[in-house]
N, C-alpha and C positions, 0 to 999 in steps of 0.2 A: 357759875358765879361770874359775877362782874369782872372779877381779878382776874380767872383762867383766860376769858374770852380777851381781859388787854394784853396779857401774855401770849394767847395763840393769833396773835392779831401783830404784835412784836414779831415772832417768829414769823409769820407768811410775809412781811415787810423785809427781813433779815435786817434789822435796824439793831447793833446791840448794845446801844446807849437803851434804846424802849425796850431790849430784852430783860437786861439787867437792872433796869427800873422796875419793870413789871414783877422781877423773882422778888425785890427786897418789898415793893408791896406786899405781894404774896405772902413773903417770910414772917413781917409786921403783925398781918391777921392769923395765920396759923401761929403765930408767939402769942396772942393776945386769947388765942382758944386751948392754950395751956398744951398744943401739941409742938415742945420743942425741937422736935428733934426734926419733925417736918419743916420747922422755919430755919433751922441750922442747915439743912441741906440746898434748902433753894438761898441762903446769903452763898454760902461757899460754890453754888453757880450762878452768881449772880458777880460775885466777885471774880472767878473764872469767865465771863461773857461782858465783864467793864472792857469796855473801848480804850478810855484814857487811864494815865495814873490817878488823877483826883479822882475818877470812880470808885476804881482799886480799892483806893483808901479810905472814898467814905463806906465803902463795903466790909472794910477789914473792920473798921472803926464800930457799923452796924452788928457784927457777927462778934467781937469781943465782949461787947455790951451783953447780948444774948448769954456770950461764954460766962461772963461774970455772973450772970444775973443765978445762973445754973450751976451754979460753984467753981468753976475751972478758971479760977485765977489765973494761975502760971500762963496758960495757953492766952488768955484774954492780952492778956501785958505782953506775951508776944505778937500779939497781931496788932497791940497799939504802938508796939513798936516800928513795925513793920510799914503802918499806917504812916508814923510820922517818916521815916525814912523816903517814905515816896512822896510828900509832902515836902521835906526838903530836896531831894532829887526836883521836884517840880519848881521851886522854888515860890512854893508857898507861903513857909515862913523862912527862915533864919533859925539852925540852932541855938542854944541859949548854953 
């Protein structure tokens, strides 16, 4: 598929801003073919292979979304917590 080859094309680069890009595509399509658990796997190494913290966090932020959408609240809310954390660390926003 189109998605592997930008992903194995990331990796022969060692690029892992296009790594970590290429998993949460990946993760996107297999969410969208109903196989979650294969898109849970490549957010949480897509999140593990973010470069920056703003990746990080839109990664947490991507893979909470996934968590809620599949019932796991508790866990989702932790990772948007987590998100916003590195977001403030980053000095993204300003807590409230």
């Amino acid at each position: 598929s189109t998605g592997r080859r930008c992903e194995q094309e990331a990796i022969a680069l060692e690029d892992p801003t296009l790594i970590s890009s290429a998993k949460d595509g990946l993760a996107e399509l297999y969410a969208a073919r109903g196989d979650l658990a294969r898109a849970r796997e490549l957010l949480e190494e897509a999140g593990t292979a973010a470069p920056s913290r703003a990746h990080r966090a839109t990664h947490a932020g991507n893979l909470a979304e996934l968590l809620a959408a599949d019932g796991e609240i508790e866990q989702a809310e932790s990772l948007l917590a987590e998100a916003r954390a590195l977001c403030e660390e980053g000095g993204y926003f300003e807590s409230s």
